[in-house]
C-alpha positions in Angstrom: -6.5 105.8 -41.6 -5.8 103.3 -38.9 -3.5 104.2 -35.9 -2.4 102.4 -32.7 -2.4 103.9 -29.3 -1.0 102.6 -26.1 -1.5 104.8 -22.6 -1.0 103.9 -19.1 -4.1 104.5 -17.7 -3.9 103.1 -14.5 -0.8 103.2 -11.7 -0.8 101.4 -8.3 1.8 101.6 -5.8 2.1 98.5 -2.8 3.2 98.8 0.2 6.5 97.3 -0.6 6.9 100.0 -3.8 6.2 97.5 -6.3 4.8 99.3 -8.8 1.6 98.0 -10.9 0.2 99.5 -13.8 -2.1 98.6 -16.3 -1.8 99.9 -20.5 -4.3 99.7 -22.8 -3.6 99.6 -26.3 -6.4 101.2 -28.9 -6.8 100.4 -32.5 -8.5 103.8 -34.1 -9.8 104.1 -37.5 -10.8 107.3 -38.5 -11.0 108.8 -35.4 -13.1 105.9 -34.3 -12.0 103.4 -31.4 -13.1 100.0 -33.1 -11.2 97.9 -30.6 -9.3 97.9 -27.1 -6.9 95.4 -25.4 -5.9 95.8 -21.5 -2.5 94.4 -20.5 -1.4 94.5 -16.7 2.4 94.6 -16.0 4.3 95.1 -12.4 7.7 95.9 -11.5 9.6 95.2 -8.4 11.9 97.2 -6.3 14.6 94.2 -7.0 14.6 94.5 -10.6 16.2 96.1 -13.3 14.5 99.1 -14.5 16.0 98.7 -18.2 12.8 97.9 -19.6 10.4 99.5 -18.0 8.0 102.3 -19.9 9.3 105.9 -19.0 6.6 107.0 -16.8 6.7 103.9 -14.7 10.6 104.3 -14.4 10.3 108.2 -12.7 7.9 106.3 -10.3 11.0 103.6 -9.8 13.5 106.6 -9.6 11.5 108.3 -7.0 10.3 105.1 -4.7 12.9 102.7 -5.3 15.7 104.0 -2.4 18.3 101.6 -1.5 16.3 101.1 2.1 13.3 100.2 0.2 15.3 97.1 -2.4 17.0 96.4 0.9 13.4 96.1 2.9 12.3 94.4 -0.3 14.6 91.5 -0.7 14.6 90.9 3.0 11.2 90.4 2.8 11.0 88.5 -0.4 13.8 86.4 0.9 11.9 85.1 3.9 9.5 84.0 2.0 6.4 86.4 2.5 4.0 87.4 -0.4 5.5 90.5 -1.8 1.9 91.9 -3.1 
């Protein structure tokens, strides 16, 4: 039997809260891992948190205070590298 697994193994938090993470997705046959693929995926204090996988989004819940997207966009806005 083949299954697919995906786990967040991995979770990084800036100093301006953006959140980081990285999944890795495992194809298993019969109990075997015969291959793995790593995919990296952030999430900013400014965006919607819609989409986002369910353990990143208690992270978001937790960090993402209306000081921090305030502190956030005004440092985004004046043009300073947000990572």
């Amino acid at each position: 039997m083949i299954t697919k697994e995906t786990k967040i193994t991995e979770i990084t938090i800036s100093e301006l809260k953006i959140i980081l993470w990285k999944e890795v997705t495992s194809i298993i046959e019969d109990g075997k891992v015969i291959t793995t693929q790593n995919h990296r995926s952030s999430a900013s204090p400014s965006q919607d948190k819609s989409g986002l996988p369910d353990e990143i989004k208690i992270y978001a819940d937790f960090l993402w205070t209306p000081e921090v997207i305030k502190h956030y966009n005004d440092v985004a806005n004046a043009g300073v590298p947000t990572i």
